[in-house]
Each structure stands twice: as C-alpha cells, then as structure tokens.
C-alpha positions as CSV (number, residue, x, y, z in Angstrom):
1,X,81.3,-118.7,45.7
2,X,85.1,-119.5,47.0
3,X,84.8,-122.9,49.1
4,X,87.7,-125.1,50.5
5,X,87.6,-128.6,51.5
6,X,90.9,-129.3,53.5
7,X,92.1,-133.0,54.8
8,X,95.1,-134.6,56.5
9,X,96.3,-138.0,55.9
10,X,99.2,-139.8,57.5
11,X,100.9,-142.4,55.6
12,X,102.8,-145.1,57.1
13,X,106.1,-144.5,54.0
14,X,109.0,-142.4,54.1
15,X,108.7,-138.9,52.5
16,X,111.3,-139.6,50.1
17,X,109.3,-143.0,48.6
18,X,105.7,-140.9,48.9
19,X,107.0,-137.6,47.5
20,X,108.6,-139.9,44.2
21,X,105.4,-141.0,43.2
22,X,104.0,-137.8,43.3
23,X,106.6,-135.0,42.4
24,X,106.0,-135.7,38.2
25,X,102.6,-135.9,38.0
26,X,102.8,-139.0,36.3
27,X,101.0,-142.2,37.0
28,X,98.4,-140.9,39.3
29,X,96.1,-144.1,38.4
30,X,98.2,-146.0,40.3
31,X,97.1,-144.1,43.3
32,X,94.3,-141.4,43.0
33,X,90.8,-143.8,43.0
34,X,89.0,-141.6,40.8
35,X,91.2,-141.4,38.0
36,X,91.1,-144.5,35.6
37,X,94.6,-143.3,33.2
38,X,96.1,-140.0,32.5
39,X,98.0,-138.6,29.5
40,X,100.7,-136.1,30.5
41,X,102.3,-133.6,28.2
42,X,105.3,-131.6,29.4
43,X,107.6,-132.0,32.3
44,X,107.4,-129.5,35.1
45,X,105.5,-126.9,36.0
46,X,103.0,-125.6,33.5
47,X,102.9,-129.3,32.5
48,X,98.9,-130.0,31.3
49,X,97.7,-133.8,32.2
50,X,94.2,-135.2,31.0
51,X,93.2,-137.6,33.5
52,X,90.3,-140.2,32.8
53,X,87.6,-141.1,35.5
54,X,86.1,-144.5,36.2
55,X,82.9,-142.6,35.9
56,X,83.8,-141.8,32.2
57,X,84.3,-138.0,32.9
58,X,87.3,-136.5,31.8
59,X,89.6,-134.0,33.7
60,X,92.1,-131.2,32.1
61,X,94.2,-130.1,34.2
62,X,97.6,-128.2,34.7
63,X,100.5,-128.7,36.6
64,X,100.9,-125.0,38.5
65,X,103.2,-126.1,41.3
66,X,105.7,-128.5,42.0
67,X,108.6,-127.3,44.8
68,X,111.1,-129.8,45.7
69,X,112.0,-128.3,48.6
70,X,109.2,-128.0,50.6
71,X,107.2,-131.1,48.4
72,X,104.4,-129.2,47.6
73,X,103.0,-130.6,44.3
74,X,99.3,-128.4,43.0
75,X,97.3,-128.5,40.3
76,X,94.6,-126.4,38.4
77,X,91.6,-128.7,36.8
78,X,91.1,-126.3,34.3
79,X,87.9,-128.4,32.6
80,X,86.1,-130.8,34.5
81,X,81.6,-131.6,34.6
82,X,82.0,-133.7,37.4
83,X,80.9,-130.7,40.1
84,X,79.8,-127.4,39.6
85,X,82.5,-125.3,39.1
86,X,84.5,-123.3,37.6
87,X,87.8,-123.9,38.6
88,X,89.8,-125.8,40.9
89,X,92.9,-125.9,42.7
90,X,94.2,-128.7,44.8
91,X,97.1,-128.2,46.3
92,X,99.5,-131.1,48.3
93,X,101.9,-130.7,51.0
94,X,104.2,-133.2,52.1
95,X,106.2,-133.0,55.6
96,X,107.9,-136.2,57.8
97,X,105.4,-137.6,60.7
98,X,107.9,-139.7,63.0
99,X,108.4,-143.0,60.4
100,X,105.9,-142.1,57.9
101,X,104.5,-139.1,55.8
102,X,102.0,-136.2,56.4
103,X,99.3,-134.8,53.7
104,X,97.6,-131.9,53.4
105,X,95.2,-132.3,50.8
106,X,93.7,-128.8,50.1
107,X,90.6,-128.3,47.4
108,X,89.7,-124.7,46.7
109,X,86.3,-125.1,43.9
110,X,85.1,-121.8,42.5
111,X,81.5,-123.1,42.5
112,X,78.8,-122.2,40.4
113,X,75.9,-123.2,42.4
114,X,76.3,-123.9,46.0
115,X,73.6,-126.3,47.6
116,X,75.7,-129.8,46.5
117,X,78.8,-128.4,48.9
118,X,78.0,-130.9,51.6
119,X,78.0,-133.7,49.5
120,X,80.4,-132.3,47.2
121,X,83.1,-132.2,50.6
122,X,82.2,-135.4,51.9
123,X,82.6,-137.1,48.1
124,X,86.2,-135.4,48.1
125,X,87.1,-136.1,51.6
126,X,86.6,-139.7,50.7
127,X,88.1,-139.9,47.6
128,X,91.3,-138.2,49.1
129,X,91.3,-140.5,52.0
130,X,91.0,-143.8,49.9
131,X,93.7,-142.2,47.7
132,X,96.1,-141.9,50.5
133,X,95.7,-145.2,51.5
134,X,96.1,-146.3,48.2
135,X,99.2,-143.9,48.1
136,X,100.9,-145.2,51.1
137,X,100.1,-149.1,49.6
138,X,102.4,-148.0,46.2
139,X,105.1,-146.4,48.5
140,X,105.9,-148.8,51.9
C-alpha cells in the first residue's frame, strides 16, 4: 500500500546557502536529526550513501535526483528496518520565500503493513521539521 507524507518548512537562509548544504548529499549529520554519520560513495546522481541512525539502524540509500536548476535533491532508501516498508522515496524541493527558503519535504513508503501509518507520519513529520530547523541553524 502506496502512502505519502508531505510537509513544508520555511527557513529563515537564502536558497543559495540552504541548497549548498544539500545539493551533494554529503554531510547530512550535520542537519538531518536522525542520522548519526553517513558514508557516501560516488558523486552525482546514482551516488549510494549509507547513513547511520542514533537508534543504531542503518539506512542504504541512493542518490536518484539531484537538478540544479530547479534544486530538487531525492533519494531512494533502498534498505532500511526502521518502518515497514519496502521502499522509499523522499524527494526535496527548494524555491525562494521573500528572505529565506521554502521546503517541500515529500515521503512516498511502499508499506508492508499499514496500521503504524499514523504514527509512522507524525514520527516523519517531526523528524523533517526538527531537520529543517536544524538545516536553517547550519545555513543563516
């Protein structure tokens, strides 16, 4: 069962300083709350990154989107046992909000059982909230 959890954060930075600590996929401790260290291998697109949790769980991911143009940066967590699921796709759009910075933080979970969703959304939501504050923090 498809499910999406979508959120919208504004953060007080310019595009150009938020969009630089997100456009390589690098370094995402330094901002994402869940994630503990991450090991990237490749440049680019089609990049993989393994990503450590502070709850000791361990995310494989790949880069499948990164466009410059429009700052769209998405990934695939291609191994995960954190939620039920068998894949997901978060994708993140950046646009200018007056002085500071828009994001559209968009999960899509292919979910093999569907009764945790509620709690499943509202642990995201958080997470992605506190990781855009956080984000904002690194890029004023």
């Amino acid at each position: 069962m498809k499910k999406t959890i979508e959120t919208s954060h504004y953060i007080n930075a310019p595009l150009s300083k938020v969009w630089e600590n997100v456009k390589s996929g690098e370094n995402w401790e330094n901002w994402v709350v869940l994630i503990e260290s991450s090991t990237m291998n490749g440049e680019g697109e089609g990049a993989t990154r393994v990503c450590n949790t502070h709850e000791n769980g361990v995310l494989h991911e790949t880069i499948t989107k990164i466009d410059e143009e429009n700052k769209v940066f998405q990934y695939r967590i291609d191994k995960q046992e954190m939620v039920p699921a068998s894949s997901v796709l978060g994708t993140l759009t950046f646009s200018e909000e007056g002085e500071g910075t828009r994001l559209e933080w968009i999960a899509e979970l292919e979910l093999l059982d569907e009764e945790p969703f509620p709690q499943i959304k509202e642990m995201t939501s958080q997470m992605y909230a506190a990781s855009a504050q956080q984000l904002e923090t690194i890029s004023a």
